[in-house]
N, C-alpha and C positions, 0 to 999 in steps of 0.2 A: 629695750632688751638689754638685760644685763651681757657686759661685754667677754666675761671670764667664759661664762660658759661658751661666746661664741669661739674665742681662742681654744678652749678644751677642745668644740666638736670640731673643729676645724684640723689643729691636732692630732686625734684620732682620722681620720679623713686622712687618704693618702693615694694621688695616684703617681705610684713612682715607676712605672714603668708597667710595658706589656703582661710583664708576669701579674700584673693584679691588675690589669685594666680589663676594658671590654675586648675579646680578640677581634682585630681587623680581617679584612681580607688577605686570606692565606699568597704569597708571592712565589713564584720559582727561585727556590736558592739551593746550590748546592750544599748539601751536608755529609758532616763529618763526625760521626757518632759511635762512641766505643761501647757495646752494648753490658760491657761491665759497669758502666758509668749508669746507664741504664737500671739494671739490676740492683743496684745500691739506695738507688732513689726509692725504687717500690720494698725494696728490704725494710728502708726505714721509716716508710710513711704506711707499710701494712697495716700496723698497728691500731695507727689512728684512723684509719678508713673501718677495721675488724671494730674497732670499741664499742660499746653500748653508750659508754660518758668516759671522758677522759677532762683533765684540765692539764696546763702550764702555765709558769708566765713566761713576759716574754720585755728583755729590757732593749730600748730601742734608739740608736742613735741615726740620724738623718739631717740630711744638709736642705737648707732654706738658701734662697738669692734673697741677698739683703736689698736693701732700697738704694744701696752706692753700687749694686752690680757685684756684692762682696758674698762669698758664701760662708753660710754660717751653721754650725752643730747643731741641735739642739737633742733633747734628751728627752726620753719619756719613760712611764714603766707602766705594763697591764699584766692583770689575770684573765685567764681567760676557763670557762667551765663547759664544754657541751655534754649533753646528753641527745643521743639521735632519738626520731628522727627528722626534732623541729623544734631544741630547745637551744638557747646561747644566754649566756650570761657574761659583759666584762668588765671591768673596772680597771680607770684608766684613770692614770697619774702624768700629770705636763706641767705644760706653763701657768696654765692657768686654775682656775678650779677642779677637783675631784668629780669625775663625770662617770656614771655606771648605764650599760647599755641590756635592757630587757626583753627578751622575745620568744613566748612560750608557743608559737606556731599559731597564735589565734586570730593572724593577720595584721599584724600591725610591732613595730619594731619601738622602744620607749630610750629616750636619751635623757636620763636625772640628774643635775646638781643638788645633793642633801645639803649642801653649804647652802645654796642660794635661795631653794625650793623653788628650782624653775623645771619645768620640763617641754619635750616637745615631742612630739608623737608623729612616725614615719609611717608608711599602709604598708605593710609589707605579706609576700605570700606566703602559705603555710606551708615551706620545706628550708633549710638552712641555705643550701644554693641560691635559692629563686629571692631568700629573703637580703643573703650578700649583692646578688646583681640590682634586687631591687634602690636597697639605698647609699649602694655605687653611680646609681644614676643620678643621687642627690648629689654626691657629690661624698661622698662618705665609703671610700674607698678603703678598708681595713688591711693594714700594712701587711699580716698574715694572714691574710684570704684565704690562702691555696691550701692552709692546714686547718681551717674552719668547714671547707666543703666538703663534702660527701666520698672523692676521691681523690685525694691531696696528691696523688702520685699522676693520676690522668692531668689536674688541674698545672702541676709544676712544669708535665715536659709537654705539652699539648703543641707547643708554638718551636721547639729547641733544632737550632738549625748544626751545632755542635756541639759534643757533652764528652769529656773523659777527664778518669782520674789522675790527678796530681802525682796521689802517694799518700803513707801515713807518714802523718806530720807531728809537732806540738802545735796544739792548741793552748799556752801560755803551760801547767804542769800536765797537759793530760793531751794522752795520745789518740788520734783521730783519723780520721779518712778524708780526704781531701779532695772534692769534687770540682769541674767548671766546666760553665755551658756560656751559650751564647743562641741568641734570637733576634728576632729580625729588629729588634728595638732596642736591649737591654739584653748586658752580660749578667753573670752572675753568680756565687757560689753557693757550696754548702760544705760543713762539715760534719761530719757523720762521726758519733762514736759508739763503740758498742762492735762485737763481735758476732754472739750470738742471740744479742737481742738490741739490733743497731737502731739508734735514735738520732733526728736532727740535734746539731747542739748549735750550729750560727748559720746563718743566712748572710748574704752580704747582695748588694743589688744597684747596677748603673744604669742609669737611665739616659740612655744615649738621644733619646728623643728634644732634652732642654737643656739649655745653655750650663757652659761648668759641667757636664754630666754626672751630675746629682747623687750620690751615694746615699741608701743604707743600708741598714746594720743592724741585724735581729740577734740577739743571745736568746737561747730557748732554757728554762730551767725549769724543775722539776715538774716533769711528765709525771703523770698519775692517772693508769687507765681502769683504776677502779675505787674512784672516787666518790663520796657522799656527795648526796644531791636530794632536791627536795621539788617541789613546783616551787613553791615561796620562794626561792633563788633568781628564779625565771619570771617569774611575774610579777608586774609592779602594781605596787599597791599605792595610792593615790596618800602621801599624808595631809589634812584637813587645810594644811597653810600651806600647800604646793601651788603654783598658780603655771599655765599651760601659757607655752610663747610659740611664738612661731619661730623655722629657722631662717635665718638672715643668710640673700643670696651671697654675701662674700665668703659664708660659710660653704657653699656648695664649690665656690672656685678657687677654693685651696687645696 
């Protein structure tokens, strides 16, 4: 098997904390929850729960443990396109090869290198949730999960043991809302921009669970909730020199 693309899907594959994992068994903790903090979160994720198809991208930096115990940055960048209530489509930019991920709801999830013409086919079920949980068990964890599901806003505070605002801040020239919560696993932010039509603009996320506690870091750019779409976008179309691989288990445990 070609190696790029396993570094790609691996890559795209992220479990960095509770906010994208499988939820554990709930614990007794006391909480600390400013229901403003609250409100802000479903402000901005209405949106995208309301849409019929929405896209953005989304540039992503996250810390890897090197092989000397050293942590290290890396960098990525994806599109991402859904149309409810069972189509995704994304294309993802890393280390290694250009990787696009296809899934028109007809059971089965598709991962392409056009560089290499390799692909490999996941079984996935016919809703965007059931199809995120499904190949999170691969091992294919998608760094912004919570804003692919069905309700981004149930999905982000489902687990949040305390949640309030900052303040409006700069976000480097532009003025924002400044959220932070914390869960039984992993701290984490958000910044909201937008007054009367407030949108995520970064994520930020610790993973209190592994060693160095692991940082990352979502930039969300241009949202578009009335985007062109096609099926063709969603469905992969087999080209004549593609050849189908299987995924390699190191790619599940990255």
């Amino acid at each position: 098997m070609n190696k790029s693309l396993v570094v790609c899907v691996a890559e795209l594959a992220l479990s960095c904390s509770s906010l994208f994992a499988q939820k554990t068994a709930k614990q007794e903790v006391t909480k600390d929850i400013d229901p403003l903090a609250l409100h802000m979160v479903k402000a901005a994720t209405d949106p995208i729960k309301n849409a019929k198809a929405y896209s953005f991208r989304a540039l992503v930096s996250r810390d890897w443990l090197g092989t000397n115990d050293q942590i290290l940055t890396v960098f990525s960048t994806s599109e991402f396109t859904v149309e409810r209530p069972n189509k995704l489509h994304i294309k993802f930019r890393g280390r290694g090869e250009p990787v696009e991920l296809f899934y028109d709801g007809s059971g089965k999830a598709v991962l392409y290198s056009a560089s290499k013409k390799f692909f490999t086919t996941v079984t996935a079920p016919n809703t965007i949730d059931a199809m995120l949980e499904g190949v999170a068990k691969k091992g294919l964890d998608i760094a912004v999960r919570n804003f692919l599901e069905s309700d981004p806003n149930e999905s982000l505070i489902d687990d949040v043991t305390t949640a309030y605002v900052v303040g409006r801040v700069d976000l480097f020239d532009q003025k924002v809302y400044h959220l932070a919560f914390t869960e039984p696993e992993a701290e984490w932010q958000l910044w909201i921009v937008g007054d009367e039509k407030p949108i995520v603009k970064r994520l930020e996320v610790i993973n209190k669970t592994k060693p160095h506690d692991p940082r990352l870091t979502v930039d969300f750019f241009d949202w578009d909730f009335n985007p062109t779409t096609s099926d063709d976008m969603f469905t992969f179309s087999k080209p004549a020199d593609a050849h189908e691989i299987e995924m390699l288990k190191e790619t599940a445990e990255n």
